[in-house]
mmCIF file of the N, C-alpha and C atoms, coordinates in Angstrom:
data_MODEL
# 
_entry.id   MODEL 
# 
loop_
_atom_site.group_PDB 
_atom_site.id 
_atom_site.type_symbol 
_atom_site.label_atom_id 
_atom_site.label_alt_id 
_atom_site.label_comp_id 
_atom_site.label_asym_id 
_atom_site.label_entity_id 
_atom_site.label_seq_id 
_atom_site.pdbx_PDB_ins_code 
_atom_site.Cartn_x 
_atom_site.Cartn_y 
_atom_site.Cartn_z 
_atom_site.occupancy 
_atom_site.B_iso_or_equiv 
_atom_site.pdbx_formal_charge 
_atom_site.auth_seq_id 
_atom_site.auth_comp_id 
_atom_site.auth_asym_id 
_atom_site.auth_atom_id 
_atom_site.pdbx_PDB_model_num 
ATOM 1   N N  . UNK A 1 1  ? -21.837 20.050  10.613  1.00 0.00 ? 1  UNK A N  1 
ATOM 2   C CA . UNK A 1 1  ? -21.808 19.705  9.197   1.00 0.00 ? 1  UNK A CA 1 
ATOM 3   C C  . UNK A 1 1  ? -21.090 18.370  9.012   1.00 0.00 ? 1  UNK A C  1 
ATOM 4   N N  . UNK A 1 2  ? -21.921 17.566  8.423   1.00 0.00 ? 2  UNK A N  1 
ATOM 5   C CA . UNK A 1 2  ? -21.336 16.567  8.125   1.00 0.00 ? 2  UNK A CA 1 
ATOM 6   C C  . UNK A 1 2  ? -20.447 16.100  7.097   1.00 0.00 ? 2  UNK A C  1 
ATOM 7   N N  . UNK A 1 3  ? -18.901 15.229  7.339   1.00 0.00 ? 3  UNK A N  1 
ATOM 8   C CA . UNK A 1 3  ? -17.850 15.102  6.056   1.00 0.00 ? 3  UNK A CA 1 
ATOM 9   C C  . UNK A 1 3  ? -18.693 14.534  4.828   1.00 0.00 ? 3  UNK A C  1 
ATOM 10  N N  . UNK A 1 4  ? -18.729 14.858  4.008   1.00 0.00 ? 4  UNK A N  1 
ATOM 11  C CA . UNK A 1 4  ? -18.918 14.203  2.745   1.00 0.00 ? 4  UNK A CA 1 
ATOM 12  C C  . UNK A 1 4  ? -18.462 12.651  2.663   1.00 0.00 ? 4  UNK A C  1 
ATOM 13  N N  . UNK A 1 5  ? -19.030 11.740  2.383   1.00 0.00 ? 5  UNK A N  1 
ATOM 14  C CA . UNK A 1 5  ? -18.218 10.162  2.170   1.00 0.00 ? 5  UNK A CA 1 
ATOM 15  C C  . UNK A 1 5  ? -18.591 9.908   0.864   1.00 0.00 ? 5  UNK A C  1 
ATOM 16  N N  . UNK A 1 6  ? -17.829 9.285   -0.062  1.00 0.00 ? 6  UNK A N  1 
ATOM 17  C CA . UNK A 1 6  ? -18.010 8.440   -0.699  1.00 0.00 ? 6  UNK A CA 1 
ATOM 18  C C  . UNK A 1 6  ? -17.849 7.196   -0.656  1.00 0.00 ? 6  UNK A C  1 
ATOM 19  N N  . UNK A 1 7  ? -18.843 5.737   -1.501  1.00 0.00 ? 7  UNK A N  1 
ATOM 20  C CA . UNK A 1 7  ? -18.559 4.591   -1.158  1.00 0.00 ? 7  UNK A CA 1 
ATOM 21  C C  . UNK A 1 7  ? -18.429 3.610   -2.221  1.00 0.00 ? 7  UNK A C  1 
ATOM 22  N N  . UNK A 1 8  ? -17.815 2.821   -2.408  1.00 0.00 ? 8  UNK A N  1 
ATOM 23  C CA . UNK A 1 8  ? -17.605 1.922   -3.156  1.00 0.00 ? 8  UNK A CA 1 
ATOM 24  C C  . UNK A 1 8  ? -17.871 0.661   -3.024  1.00 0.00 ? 8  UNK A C  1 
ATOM 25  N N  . UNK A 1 9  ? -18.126 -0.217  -4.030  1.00 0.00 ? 9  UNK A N  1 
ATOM 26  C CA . UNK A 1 9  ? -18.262 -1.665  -3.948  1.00 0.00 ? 9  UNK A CA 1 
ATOM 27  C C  . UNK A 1 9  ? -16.652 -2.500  -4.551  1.00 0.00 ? 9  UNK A C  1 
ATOM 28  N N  . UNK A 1 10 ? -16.731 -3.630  -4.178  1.00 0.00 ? 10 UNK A N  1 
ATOM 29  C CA . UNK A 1 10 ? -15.363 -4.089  -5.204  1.00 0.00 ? 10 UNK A CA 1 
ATOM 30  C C  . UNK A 1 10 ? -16.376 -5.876  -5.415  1.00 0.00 ? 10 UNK A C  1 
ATOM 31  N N  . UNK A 1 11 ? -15.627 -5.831  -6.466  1.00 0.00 ? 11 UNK A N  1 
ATOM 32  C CA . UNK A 1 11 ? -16.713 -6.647  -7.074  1.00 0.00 ? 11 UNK A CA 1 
ATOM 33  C C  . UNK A 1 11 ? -15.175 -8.095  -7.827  1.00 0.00 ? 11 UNK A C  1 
ATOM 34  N N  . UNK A 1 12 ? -16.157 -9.319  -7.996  1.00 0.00 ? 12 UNK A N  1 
ATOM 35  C CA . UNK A 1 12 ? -15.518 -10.372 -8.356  1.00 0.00 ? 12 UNK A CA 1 
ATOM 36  C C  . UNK A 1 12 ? -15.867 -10.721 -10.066 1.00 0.00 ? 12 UNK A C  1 
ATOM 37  N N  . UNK A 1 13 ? -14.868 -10.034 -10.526 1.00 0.00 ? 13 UNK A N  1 
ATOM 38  C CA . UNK A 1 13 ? -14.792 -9.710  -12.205 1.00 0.00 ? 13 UNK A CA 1 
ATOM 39  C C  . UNK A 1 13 ? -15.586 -11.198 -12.542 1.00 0.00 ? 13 UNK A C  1 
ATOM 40  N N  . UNK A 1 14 ? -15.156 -12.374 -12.042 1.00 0.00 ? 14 UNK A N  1 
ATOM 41  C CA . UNK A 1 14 ? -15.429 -13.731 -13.204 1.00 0.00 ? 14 UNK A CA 1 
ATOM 42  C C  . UNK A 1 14 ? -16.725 -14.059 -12.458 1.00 0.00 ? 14 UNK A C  1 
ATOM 43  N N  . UNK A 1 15 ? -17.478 -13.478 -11.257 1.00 0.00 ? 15 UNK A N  1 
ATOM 44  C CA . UNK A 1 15 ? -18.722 -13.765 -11.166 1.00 0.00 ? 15 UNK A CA 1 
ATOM 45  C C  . UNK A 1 15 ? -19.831 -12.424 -11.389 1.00 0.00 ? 15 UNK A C  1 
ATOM 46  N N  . UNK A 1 16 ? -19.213 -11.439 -10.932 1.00 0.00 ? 16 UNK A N  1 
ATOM 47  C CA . UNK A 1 16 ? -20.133 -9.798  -11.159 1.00 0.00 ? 16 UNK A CA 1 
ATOM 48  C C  . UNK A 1 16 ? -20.697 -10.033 -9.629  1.00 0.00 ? 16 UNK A C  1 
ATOM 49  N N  . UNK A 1 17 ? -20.428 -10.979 -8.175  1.00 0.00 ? 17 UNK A N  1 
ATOM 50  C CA . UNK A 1 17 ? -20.273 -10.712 -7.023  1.00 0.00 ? 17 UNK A CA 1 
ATOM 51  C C  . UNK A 1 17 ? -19.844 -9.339  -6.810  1.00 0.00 ? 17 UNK A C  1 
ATOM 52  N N  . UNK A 1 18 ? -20.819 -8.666  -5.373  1.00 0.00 ? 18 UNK A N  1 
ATOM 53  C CA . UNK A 1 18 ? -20.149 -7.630  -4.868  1.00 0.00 ? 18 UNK A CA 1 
ATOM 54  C C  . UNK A 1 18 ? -19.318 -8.734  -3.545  1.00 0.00 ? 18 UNK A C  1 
ATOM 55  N N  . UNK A 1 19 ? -17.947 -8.243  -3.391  1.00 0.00 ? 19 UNK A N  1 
ATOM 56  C CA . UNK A 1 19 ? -17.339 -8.930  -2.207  1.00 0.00 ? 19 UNK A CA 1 
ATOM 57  C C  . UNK A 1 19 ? -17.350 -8.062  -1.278  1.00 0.00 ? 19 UNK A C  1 
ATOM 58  N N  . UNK A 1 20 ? -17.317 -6.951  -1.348  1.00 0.00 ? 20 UNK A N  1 
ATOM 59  C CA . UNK A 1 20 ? -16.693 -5.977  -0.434  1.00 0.00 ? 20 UNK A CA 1 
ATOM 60  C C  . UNK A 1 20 ? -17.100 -4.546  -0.086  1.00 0.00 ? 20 UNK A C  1 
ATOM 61  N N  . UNK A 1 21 ? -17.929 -3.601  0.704   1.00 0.00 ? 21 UNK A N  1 
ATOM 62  C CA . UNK A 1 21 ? -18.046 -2.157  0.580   1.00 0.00 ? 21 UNK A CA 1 
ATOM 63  C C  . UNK A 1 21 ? -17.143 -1.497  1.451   1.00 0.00 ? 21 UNK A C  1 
ATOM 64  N N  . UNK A 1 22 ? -16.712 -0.548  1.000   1.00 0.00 ? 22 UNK A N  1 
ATOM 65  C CA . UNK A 1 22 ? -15.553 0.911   1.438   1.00 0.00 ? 22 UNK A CA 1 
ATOM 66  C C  . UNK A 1 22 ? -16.441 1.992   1.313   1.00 0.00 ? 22 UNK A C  1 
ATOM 67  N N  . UNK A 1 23 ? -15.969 2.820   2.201   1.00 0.00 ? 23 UNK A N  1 
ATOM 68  C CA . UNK A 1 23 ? -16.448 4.046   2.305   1.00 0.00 ? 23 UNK A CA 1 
ATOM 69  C C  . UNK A 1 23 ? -14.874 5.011   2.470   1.00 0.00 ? 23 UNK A C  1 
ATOM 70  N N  . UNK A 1 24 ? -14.208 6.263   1.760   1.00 0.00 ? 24 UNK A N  1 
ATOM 71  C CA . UNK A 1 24 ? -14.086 7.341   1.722   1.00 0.00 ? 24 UNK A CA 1 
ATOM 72  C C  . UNK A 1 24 ? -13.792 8.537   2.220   1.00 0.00 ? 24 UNK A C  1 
ATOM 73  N N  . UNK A 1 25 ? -13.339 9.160   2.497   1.00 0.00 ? 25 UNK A N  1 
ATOM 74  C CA . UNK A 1 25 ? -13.614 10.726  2.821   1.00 0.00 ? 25 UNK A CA 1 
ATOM 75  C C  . UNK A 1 25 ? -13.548 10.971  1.502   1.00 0.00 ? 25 UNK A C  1 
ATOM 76  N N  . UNK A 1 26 ? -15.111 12.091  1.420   1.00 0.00 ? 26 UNK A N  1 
ATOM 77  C CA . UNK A 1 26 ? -15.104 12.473  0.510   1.00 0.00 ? 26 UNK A CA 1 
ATOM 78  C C  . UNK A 1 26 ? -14.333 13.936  -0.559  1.00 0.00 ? 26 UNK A C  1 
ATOM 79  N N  . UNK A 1 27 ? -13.375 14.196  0.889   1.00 0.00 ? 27 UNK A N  1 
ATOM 80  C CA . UNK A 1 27 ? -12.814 15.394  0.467   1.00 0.00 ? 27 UNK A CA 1 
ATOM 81  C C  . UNK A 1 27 ? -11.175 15.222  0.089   1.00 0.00 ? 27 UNK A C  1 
ATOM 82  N N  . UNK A 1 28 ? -10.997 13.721  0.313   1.00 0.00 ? 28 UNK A N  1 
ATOM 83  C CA . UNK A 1 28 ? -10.016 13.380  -0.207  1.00 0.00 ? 28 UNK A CA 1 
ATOM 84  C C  . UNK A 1 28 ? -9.803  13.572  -1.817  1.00 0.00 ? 28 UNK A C  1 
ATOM 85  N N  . UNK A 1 29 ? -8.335  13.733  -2.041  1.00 0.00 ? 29 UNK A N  1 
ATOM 86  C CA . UNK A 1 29 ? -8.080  14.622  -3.667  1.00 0.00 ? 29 UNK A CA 1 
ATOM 87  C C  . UNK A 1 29 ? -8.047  13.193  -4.452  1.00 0.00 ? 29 UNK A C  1 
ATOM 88  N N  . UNK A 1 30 ? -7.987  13.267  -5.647  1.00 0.00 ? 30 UNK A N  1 
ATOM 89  C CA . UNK A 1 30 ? -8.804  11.285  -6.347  1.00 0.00 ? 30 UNK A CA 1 
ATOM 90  C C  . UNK A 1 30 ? -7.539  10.774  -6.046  1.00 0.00 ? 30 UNK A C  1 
ATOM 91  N N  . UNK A 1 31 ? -5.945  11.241  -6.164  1.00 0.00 ? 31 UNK A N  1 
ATOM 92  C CA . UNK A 1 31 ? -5.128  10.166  -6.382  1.00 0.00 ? 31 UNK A CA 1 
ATOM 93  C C  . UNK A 1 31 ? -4.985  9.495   -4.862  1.00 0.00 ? 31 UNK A C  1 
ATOM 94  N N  . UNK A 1 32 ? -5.514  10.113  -3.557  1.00 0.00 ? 32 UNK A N  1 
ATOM 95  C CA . UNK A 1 32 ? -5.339  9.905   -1.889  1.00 0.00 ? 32 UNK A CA 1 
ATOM 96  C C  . UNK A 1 32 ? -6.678  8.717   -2.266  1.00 0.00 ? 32 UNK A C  1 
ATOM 97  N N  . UNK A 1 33 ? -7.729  8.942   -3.246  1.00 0.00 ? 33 UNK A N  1 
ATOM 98  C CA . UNK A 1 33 ? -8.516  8.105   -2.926  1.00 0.00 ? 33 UNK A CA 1 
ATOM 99  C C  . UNK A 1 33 ? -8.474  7.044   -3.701  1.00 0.00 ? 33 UNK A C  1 
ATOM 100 N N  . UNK A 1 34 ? -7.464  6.792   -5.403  1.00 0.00 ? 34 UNK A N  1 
ATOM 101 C CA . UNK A 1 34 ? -7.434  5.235   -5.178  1.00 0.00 ? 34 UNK A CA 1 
ATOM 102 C C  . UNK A 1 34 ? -6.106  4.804   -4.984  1.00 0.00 ? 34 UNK A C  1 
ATOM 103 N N  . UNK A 1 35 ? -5.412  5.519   -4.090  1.00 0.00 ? 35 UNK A N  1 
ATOM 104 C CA . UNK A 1 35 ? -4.402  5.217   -3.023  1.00 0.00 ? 35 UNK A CA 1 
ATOM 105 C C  . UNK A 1 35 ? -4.883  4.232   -2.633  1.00 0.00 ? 35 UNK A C  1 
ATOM 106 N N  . UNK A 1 36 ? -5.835  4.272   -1.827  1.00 0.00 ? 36 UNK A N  1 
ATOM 107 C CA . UNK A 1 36 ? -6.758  4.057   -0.783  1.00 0.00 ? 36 UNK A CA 1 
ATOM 108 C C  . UNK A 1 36 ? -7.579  2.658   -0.921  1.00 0.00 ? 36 UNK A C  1 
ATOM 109 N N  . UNK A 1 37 ? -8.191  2.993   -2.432  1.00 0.00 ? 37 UNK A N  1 
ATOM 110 C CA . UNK A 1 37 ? -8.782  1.742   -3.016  1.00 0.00 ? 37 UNK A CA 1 
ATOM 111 C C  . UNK A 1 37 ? -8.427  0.631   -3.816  1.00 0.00 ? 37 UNK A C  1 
ATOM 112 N N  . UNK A 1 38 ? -6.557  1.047   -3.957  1.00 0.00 ? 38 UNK A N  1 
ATOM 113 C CA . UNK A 1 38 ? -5.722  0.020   -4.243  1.00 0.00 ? 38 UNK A CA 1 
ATOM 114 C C  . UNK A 1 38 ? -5.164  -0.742  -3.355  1.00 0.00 ? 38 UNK A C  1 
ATOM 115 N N  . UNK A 1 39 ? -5.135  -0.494  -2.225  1.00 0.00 ? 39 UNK A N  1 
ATOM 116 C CA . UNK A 1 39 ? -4.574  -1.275  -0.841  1.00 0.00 ? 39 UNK A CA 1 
ATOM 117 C C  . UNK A 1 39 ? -6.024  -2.358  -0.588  1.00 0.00 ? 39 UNK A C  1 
ATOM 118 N N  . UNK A 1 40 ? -7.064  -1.721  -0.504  1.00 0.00 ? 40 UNK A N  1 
ATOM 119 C CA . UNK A 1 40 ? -8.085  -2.235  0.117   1.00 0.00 ? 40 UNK A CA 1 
ATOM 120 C C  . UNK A 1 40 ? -8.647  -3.433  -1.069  1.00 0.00 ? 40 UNK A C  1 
ATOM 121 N N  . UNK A 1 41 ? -8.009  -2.805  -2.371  1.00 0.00 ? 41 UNK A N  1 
ATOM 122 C CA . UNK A 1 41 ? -8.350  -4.270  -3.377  1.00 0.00 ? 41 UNK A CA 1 
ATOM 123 C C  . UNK A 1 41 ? -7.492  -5.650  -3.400  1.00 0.00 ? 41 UNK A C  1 
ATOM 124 N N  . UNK A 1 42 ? -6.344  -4.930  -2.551  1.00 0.00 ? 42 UNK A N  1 
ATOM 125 C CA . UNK A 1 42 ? -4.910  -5.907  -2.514  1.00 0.00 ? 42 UNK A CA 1 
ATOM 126 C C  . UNK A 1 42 ? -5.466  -6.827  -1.468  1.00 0.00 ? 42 UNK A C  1 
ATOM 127 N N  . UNK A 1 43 ? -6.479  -6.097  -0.210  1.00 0.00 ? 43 UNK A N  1 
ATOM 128 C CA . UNK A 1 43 ? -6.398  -6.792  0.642   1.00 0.00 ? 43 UNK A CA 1 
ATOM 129 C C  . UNK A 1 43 ? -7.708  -7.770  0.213   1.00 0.00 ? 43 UNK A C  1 
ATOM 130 N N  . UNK A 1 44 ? -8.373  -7.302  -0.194  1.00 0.00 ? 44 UNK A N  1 
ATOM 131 C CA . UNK A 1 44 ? -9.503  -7.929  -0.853  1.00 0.00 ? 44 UNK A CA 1 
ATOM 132 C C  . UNK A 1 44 ? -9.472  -9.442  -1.383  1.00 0.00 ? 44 UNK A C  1 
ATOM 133 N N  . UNK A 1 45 ? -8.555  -9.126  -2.187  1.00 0.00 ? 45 UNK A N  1 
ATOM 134 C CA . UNK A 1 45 ? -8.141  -10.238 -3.423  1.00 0.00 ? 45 UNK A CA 1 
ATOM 135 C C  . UNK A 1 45 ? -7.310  -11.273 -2.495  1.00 0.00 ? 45 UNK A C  1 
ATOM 136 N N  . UNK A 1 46 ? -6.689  -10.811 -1.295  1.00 0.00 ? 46 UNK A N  1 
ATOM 137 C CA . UNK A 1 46 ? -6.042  -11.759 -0.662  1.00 0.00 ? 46 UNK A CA 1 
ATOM 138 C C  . UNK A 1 46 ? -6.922  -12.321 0.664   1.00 0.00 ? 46 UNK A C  1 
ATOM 139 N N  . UNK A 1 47 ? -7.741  -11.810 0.956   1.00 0.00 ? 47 UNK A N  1 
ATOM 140 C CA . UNK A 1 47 ? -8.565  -12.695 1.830   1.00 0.00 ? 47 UNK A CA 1 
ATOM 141 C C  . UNK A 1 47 ? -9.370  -13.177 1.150   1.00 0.00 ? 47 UNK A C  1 
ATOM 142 N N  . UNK A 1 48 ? -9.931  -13.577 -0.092  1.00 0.00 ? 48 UNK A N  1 
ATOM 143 C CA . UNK A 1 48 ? -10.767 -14.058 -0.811  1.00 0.00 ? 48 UNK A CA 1 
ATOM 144 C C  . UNK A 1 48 ? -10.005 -14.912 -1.465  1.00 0.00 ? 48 UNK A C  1 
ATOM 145 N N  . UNK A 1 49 ? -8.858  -15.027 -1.260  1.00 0.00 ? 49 UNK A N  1 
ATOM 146 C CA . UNK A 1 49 ? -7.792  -16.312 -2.449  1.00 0.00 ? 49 UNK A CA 1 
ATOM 147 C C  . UNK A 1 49 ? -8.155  -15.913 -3.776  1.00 0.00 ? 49 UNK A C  1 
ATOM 148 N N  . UNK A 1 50 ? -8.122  -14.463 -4.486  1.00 0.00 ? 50 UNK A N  1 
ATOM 149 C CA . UNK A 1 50 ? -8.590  -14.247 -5.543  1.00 0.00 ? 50 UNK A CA 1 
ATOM 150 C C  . UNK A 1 50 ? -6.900  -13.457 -6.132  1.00 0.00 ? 50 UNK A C  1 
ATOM 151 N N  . UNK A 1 51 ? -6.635  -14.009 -7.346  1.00 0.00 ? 51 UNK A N  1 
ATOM 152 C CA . UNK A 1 51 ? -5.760  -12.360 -7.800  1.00 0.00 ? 51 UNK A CA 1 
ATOM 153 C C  . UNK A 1 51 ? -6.040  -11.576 -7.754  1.00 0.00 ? 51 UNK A C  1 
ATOM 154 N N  . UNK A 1 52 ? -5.341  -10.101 -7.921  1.00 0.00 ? 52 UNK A N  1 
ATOM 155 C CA . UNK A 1 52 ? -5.489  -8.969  -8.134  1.00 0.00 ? 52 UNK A CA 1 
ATOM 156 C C  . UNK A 1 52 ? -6.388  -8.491  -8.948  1.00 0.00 ? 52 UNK A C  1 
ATOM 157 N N  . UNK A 1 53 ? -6.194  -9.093  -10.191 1.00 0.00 ? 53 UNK A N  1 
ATOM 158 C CA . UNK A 1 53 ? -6.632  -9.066  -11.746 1.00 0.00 ? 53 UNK A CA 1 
ATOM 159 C C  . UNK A 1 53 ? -8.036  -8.761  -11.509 1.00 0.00 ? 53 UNK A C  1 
ATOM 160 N N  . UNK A 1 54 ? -8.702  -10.221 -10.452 1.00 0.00 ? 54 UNK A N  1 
ATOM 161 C CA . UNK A 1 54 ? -10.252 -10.404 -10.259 1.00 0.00 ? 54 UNK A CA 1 
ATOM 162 C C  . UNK A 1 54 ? -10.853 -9.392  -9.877  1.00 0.00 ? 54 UNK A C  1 
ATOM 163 N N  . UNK A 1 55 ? -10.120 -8.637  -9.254  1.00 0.00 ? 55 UNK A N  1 
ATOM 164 C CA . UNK A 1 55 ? -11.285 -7.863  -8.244  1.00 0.00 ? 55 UNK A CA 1 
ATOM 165 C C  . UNK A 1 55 ? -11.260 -6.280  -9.154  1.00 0.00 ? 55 UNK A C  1 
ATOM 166 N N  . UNK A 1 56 ? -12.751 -6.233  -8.891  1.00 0.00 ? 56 UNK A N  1 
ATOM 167 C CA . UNK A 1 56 ? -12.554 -4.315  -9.440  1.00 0.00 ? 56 UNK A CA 1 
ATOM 168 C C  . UNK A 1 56 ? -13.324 -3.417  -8.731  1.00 0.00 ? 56 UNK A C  1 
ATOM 169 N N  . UNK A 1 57 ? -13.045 -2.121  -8.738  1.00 0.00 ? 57 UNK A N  1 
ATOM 170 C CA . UNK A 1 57 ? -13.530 -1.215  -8.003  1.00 0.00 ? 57 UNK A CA 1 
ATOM 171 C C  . UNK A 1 57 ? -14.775 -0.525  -8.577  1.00 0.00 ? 57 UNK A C  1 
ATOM 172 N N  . UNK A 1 58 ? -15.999 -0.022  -8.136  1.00 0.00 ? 58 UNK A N  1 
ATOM 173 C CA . UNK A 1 58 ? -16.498 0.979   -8.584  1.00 0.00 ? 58 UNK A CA 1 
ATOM 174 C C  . UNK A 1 58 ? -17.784 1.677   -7.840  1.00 0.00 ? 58 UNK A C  1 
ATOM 175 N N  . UNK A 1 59 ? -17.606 3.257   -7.956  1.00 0.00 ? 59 UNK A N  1 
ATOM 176 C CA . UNK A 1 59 ? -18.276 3.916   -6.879  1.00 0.00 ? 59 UNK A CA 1 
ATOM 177 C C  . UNK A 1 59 ? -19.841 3.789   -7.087  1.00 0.00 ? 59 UNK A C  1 
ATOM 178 N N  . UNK A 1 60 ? -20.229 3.326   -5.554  1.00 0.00 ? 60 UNK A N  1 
ATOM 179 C CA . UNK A 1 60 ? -22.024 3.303   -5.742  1.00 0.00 ? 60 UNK A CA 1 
ATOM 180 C C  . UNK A 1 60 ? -22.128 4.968   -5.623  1.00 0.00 ? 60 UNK A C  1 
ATOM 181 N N  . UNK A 1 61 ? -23.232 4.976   -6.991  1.00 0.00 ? 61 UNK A N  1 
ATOM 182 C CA . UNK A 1 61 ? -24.456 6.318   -7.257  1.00 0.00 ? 61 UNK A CA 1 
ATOM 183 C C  . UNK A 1 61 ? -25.927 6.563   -6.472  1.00 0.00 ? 61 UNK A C  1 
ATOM 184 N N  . UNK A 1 62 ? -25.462 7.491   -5.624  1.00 0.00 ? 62 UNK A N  1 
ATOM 185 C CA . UNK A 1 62 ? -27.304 7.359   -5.034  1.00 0.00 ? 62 UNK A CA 1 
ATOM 186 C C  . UNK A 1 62 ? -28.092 7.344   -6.140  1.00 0.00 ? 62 UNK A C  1 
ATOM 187 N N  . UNK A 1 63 ? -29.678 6.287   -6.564  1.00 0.00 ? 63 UNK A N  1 
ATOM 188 C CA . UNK A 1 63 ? -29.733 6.552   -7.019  1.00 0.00 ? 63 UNK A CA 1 
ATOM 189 C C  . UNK A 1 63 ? -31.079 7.444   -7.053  1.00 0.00 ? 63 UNK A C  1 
ATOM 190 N N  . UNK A 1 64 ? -31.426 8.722   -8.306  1.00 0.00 ? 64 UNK A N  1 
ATOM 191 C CA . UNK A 1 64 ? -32.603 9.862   -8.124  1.00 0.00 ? 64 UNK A CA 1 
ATOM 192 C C  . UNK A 1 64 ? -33.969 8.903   -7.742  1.00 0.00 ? 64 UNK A C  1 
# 
């Protein structure tokens, strides 16, 4: 049986660029997961020479 993942994009607020995809465990409880997706935006924003501010998170929907 396979873990559940969820995945995310993080995206560059002043262009609507995706910069970045993350993936998840999906059985992680939400606050372990934007634990998770606050480090990875920190790191984001700093290898891109971007602030914090710029960058935002949000989960890709398979879509039907």
């Amino acid at each position: 049986m396979e873990t559940p993942v969820k995945h995310y994009k993080f995206v560059n607020s002043k262009t609507g660029n995706i910069i970045y995809y993350y993936s998840v465990d999906g059985t992680l409880n939400p606050e372990k997961v934007k634990e998770q997706l606050d480090i990875i935006k920190a790191q984001v924003a700093v290898n891109n020479g971007m602030f914090l501010e710029t960058v935002y998170w949000e989960e890709l929907k398979e879509e039907d």
